[in-house]
MMTF fields as JSON, N, C-alpha, C and O atoms, coordinates in Angstrom:
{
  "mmtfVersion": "1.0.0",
  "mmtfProducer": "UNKNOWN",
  "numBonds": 487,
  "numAtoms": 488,
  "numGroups": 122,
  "numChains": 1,
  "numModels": 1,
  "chainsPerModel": [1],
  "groupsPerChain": [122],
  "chainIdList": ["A"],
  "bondAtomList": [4, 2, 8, 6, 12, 10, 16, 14, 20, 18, 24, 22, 28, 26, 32, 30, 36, 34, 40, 38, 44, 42, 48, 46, 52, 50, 56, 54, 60, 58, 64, 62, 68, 66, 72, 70, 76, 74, 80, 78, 84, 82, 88, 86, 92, 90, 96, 94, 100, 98, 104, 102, 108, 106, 112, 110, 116, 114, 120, 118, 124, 122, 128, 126, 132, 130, 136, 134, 140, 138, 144, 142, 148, 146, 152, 150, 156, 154, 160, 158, 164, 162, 168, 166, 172, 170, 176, 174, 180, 178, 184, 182, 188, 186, 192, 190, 196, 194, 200, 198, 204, 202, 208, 206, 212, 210, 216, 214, 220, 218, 224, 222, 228, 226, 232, 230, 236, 234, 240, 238, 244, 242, 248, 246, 252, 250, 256, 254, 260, 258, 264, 262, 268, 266, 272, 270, 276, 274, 280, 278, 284, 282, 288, 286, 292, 290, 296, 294, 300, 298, 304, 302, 308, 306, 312, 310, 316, 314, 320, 318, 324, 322, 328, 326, 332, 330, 336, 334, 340, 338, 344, 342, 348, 346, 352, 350, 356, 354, 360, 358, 364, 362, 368, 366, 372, 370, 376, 374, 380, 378, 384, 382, 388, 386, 392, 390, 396, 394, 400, 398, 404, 402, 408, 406, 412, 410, 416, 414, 420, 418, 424, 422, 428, 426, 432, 430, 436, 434, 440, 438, 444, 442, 448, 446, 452, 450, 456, 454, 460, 458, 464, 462, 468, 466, 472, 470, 476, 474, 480, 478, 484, 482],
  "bondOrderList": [1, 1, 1, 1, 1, 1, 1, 1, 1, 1, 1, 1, 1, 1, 1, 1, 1, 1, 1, 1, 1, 1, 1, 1, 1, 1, 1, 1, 1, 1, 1, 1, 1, 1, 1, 1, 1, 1, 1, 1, 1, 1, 1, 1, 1, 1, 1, 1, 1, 1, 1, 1, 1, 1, 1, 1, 1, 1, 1, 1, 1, 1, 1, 1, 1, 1, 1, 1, 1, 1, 1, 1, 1, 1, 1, 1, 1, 1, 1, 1, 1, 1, 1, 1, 1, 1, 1, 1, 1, 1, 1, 1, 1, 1, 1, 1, 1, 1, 1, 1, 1, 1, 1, 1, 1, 1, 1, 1, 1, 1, 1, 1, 1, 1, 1, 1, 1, 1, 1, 1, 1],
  "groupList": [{"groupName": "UNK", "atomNameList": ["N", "CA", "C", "O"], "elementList": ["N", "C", "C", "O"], "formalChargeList": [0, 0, 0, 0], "bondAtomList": [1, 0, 2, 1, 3, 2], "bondOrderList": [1, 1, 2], "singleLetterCode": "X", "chemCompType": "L-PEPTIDE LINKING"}],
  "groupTypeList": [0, 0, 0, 0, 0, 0, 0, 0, 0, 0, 0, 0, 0, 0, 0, 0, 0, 0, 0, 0, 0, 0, 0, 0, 0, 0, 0, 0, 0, 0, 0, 0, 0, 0, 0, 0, 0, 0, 0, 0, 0, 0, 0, 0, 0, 0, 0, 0, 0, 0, 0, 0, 0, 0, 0, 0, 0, 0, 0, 0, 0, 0, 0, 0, 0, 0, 0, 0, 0, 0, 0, 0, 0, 0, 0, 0, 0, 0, 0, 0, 0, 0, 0, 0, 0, 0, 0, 0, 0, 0, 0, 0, 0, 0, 0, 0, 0, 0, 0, 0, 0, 0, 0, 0, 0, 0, 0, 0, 0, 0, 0, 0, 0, 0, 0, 0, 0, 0, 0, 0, 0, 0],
  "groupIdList": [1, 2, 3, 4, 5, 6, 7, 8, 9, 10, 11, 12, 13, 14, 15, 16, 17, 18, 19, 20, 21, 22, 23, 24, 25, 26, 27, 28, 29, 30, 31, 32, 33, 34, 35, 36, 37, 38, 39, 40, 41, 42, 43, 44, 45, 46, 47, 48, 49, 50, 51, 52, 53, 54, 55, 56, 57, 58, 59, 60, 61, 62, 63, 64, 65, 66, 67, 68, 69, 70, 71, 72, 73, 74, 75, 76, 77, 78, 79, 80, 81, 82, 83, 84, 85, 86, 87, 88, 89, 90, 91, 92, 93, 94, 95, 96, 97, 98, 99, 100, 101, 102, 103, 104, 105, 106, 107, 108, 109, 110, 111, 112, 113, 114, 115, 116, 117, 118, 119, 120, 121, 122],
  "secStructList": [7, 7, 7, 7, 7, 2, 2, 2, 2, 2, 2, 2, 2, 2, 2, 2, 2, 2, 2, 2, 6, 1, 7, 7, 7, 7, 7, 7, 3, 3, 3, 3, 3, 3, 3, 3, 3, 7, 6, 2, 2, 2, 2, 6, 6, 7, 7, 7, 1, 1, 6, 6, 6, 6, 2, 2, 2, 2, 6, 6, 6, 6, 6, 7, 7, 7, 3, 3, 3, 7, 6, 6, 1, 7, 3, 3, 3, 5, 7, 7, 7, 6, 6, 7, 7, 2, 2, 2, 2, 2, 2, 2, 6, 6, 6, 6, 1, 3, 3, 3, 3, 3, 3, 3, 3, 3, 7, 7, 6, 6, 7, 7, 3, 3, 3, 3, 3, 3, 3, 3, 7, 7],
  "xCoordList": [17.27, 17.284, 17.831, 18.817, 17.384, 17.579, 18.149, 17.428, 19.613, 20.371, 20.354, 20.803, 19.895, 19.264, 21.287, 22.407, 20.616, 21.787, 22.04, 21.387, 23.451, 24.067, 23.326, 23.248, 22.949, 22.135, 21.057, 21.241, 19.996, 18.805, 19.506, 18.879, 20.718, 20.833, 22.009, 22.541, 21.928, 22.586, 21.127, 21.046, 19.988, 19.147, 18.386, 17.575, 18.605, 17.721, 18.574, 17.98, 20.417, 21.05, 20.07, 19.143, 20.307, 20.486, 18.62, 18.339, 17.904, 16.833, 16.725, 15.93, 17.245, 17.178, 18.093, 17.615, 19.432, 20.385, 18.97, 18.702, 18.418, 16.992, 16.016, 15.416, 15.612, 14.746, 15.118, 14.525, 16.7, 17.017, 17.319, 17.091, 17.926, 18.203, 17.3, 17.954, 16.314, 15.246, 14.979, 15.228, 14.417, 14.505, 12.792, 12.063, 12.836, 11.957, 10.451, 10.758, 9.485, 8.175, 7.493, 7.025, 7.033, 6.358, 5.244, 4.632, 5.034, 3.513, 2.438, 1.368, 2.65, 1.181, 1.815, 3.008, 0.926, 1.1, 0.762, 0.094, 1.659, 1.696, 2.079, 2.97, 1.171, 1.592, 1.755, 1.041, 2.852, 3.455, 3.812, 3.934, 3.831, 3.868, 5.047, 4.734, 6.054, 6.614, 8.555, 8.743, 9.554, 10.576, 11.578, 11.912, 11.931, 12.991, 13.984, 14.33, 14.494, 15.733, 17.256, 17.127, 18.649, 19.586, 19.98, 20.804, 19.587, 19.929, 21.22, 21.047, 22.595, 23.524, 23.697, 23.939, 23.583, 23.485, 22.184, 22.502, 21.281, 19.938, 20.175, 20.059, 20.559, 21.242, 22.12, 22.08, 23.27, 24.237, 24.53, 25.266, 23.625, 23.533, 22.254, 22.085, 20.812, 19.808, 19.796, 18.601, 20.339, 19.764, 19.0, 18.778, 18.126, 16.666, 16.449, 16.961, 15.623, 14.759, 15.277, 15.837, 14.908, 15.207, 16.568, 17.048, 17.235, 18.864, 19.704, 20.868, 18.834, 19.718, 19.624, 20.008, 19.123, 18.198, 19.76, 20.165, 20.611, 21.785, 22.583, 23.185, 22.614, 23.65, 22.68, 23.114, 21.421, 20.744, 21.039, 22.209, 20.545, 20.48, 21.801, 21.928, 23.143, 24.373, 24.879, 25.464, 24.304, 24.317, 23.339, 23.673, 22.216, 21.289, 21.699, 21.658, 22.311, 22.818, 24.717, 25.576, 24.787, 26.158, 25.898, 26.792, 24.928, 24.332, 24.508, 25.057, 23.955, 24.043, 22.615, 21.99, 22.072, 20.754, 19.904, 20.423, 18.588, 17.552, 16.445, 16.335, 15.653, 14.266, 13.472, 13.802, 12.539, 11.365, 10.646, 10.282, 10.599, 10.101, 9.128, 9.086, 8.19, 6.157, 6.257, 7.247, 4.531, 4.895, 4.567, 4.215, 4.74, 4.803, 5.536, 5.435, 6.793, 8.498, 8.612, 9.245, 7.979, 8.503, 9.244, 8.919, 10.486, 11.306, 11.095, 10.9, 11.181, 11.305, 12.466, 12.691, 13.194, 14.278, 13.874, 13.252, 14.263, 13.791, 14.712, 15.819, 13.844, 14.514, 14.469, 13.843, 15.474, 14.95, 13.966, 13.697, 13.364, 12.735, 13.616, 13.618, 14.427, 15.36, 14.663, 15.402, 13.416, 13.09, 11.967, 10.969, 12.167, 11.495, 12.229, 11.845, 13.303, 13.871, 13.958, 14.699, 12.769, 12.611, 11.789, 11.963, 10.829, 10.408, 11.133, 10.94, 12.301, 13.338, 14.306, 14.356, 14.833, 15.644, 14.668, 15.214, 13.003, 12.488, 12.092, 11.454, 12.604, 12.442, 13.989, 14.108, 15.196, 16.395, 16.365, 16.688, 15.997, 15.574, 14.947, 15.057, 14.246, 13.493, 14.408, 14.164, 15.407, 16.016, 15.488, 15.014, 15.525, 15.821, 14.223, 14.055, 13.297, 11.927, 10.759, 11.03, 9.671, 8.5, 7.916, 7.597, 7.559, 7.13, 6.058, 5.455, 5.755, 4.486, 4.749, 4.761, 4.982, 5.696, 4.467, 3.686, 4.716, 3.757, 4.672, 5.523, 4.504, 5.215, 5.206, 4.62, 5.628, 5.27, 6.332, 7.352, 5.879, 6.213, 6.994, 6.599, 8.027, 9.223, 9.888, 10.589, 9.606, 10.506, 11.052, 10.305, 12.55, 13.255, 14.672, 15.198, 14.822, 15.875, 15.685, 16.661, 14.219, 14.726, 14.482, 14.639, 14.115, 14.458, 12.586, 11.832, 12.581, 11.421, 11.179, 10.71, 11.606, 11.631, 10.174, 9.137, 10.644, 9.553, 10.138, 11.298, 9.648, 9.893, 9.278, 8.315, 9.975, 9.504, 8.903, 9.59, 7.241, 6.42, 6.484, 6.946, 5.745, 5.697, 6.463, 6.378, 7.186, 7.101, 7.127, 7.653, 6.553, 6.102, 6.024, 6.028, 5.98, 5.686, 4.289, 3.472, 4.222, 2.238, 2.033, 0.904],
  "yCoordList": [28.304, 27.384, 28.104, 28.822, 28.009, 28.683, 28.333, 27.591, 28.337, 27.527, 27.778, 28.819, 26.886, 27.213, 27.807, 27.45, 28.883, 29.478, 28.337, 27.329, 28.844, 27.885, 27.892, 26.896, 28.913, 29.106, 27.891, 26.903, 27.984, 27.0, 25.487, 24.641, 25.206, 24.021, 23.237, 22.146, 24.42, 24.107, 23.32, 22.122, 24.55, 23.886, 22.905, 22.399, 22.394, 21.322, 20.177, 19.19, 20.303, 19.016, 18.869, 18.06, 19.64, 19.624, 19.149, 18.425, 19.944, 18.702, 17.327, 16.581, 17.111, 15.493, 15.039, 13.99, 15.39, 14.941, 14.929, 13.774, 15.576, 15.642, 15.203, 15.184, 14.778, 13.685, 12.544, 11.985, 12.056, 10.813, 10.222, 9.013, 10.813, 10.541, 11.157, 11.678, 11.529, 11.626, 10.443, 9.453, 10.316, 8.917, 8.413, 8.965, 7.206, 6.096, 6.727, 7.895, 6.621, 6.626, 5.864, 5.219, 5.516, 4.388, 4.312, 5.276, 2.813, 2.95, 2.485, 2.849, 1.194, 0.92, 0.253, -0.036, -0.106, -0.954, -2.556, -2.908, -3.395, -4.806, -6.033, -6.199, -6.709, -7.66, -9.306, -9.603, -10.192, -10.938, -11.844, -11.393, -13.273, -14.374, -15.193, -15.556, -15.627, -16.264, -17.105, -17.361, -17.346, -17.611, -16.394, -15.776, -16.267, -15.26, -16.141, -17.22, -15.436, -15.485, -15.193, -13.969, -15.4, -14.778, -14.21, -14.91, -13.065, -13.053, -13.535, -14.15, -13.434, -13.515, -15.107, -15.612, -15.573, -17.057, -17.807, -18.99, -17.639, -17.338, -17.041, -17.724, -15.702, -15.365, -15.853, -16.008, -16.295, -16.869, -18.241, -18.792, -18.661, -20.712, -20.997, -21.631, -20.499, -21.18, -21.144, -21.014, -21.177, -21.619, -21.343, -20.141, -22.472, -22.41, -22.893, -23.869, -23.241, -23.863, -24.2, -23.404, -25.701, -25.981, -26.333, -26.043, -26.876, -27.227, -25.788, -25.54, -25.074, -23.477, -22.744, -21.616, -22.878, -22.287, -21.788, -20.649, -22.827, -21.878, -21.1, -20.087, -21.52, -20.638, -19.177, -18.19, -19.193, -17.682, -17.631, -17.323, -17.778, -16.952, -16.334, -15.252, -17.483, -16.66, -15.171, -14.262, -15.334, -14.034, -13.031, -11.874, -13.275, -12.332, -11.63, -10.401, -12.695, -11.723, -11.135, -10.838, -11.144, -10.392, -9.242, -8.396, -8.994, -8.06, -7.964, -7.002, -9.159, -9.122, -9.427, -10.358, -8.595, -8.022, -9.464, -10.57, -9.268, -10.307, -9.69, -8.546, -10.938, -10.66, -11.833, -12.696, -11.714, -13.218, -13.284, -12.447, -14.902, -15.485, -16.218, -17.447, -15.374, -15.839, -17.037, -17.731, -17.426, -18.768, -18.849, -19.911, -17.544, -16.982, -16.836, -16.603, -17.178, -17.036, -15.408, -14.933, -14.679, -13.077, -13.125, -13.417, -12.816, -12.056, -10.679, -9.899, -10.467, -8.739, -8.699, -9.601, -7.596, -6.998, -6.28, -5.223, -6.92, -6.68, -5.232, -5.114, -4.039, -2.855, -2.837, -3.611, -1.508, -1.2, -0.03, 0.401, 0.573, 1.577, 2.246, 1.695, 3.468, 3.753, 4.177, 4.215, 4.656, 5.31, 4.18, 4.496, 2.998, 1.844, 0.588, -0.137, 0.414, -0.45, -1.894, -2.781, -1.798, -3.343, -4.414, -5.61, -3.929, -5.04, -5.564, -6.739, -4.753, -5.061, -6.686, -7.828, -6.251, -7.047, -8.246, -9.349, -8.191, -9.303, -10.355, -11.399, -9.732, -10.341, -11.019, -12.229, -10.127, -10.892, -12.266, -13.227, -12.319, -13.301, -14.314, -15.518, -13.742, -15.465, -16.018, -17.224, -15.766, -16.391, -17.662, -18.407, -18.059, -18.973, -20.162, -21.355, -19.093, -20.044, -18.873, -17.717, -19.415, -18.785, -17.869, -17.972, -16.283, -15.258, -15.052, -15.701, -13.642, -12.694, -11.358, -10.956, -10.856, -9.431, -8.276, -8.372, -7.093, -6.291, -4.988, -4.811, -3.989, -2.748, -2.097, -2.787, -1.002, -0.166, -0.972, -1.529, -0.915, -1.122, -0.228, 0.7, -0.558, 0.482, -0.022, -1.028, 0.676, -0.183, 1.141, 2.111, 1.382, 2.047, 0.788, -0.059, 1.095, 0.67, -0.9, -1.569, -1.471, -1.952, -3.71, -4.892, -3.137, -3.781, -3.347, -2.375, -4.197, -4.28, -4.769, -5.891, -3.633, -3.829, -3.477, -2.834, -4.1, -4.139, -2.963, -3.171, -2.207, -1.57, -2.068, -1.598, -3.213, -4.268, -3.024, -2.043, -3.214, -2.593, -3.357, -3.003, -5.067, -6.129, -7.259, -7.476, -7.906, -9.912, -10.783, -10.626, -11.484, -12.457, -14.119, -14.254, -14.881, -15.893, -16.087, -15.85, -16.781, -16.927, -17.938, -18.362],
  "zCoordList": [-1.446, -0.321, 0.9, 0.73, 1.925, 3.174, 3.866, 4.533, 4.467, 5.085, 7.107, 7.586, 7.816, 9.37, 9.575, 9.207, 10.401, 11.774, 12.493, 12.762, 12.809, 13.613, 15.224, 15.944, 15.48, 16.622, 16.579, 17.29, 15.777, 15.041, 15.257, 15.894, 14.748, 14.527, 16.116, 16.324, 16.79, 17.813, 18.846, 19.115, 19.315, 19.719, 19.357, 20.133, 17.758, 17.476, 18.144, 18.578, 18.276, 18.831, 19.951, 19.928, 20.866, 21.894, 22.884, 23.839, 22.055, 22.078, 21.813, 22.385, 21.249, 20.303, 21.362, 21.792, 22.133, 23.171, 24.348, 24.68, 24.747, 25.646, 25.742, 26.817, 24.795, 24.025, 24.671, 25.594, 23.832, 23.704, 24.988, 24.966, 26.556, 27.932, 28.416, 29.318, 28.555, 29.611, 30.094, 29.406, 31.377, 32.504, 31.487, 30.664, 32.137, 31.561, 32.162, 32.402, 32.404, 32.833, 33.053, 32.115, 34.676, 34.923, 33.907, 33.445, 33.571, 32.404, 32.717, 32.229, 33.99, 34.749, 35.649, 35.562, 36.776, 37.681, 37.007, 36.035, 38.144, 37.644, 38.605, 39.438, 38.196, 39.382, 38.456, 37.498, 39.03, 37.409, 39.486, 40.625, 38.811, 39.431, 39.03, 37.897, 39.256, 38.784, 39.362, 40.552, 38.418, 39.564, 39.388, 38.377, 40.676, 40.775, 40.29, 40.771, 39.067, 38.68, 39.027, 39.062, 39.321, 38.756, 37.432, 36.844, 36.773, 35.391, 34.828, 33.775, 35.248, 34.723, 34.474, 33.378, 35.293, 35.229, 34.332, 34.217, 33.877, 33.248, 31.628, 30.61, 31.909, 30.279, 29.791, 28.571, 30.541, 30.064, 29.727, 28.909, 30.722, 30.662, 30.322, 29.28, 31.31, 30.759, 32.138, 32.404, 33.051, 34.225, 34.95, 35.094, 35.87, 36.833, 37.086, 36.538, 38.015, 38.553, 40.125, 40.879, 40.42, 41.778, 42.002, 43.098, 41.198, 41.227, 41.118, 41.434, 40.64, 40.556, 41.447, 41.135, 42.937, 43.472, 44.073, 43.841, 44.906, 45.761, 44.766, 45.123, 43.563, 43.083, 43.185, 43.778, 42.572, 42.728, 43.921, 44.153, 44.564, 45.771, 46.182, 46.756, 45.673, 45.904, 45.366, 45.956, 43.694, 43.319, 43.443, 43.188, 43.783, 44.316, 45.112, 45.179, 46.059, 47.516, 47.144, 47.974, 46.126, 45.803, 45.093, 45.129, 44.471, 44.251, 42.889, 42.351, 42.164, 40.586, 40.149, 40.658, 39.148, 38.736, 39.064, 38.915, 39.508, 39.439, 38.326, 37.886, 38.043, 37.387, 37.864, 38.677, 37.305, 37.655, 36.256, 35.43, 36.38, 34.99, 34.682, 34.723, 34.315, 33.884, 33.675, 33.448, 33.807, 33.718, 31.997, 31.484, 31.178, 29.874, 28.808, 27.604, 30.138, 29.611, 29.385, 28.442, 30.284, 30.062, 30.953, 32.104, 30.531, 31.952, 31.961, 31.029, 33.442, 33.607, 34.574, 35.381, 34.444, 35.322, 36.636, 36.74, 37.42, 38.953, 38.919, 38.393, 39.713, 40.112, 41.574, 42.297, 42.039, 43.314, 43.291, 42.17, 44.378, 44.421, 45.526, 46.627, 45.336, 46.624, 47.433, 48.417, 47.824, 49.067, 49.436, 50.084, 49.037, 49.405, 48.945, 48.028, 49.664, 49.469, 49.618, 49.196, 50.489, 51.383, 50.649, 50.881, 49.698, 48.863, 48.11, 47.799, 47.54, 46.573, 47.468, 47.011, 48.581, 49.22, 49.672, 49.697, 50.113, 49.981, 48.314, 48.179, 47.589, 46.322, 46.294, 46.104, 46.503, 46.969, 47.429, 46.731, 48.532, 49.428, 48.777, 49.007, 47.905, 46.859, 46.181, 46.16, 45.567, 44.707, 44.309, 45.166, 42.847, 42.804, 43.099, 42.844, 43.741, 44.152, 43.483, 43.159, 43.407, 43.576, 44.177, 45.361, 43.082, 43.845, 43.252, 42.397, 44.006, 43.019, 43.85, 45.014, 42.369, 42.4, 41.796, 40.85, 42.874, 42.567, 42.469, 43.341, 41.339, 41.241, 40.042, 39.208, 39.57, 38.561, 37.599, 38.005, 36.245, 34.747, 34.006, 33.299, 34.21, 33.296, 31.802, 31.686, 30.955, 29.575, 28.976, 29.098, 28.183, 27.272, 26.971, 27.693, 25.968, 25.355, 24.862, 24.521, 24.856, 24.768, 25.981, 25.678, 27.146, 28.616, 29.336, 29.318, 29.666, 30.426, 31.757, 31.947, 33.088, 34.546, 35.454, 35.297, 36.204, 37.181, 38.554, 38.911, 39.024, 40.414, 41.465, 42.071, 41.697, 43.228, 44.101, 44.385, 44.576, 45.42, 46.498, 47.582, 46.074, 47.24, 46.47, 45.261, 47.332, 46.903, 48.256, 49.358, 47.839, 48.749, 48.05, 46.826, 48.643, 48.069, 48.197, 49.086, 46.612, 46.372, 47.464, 47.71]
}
């Protein structure tokens, strides 16, 4: 039986560490209709709709994660795009009401985000 060098078994970590944190990869473009959420409030209570609308918008604009929710019941996790930031902060701005979100499709771990391109209300 052949026992691998420590050399051998150093680079196999260290791939598999390279592997495992490499960044996500957009997987398609997407465009999904639905209500902007507050997640924390959402995940934690259930909450939505039109009676929820000031509290989202309060935490939207404090800067605690958004998503929007199909009329499928998919949520997706609203991202920013940093060198395009402004669709992100017009999805901000919905809280809590009716959008349609257009932007690239990101999933690892697990989590399935959206990279706000446009939102607007339908």
């Amino acid at each position: 039986m052949r026992i691998p060098s420590l050399g051998a078994l150093a680079a196999a970590v260290s791939l598999c560490a390279l592997v495992a944190t490499s960044a996500a990869v957009a997987q398609e473009d997407i465009a999904v209709q639905g209500e902007i959420l507050d997640l924390t409030c959402y995940l934690h209570k259930g909450s939505k709709g039109r009676r929820h609308r000031a509290c989202a918008e309060m935490c939207a604009e404090k800067g605690l994660p958004i998503g929007v929710l199909t009329e499928k019941d998919e949520v997706f996790l609203l991202i920013e795009d940093h060198d395009n930031p402004g669709p992100y902060a017009a999805a901000v701005k919905l809280a809590g009401q009716d959008a349609a979100i257009k932007g690239k499709k990101y999933a690892k771990g697990g989590v399935t985000a959206i990279m706000v391109l446009e939102a607007a209300q339908p």
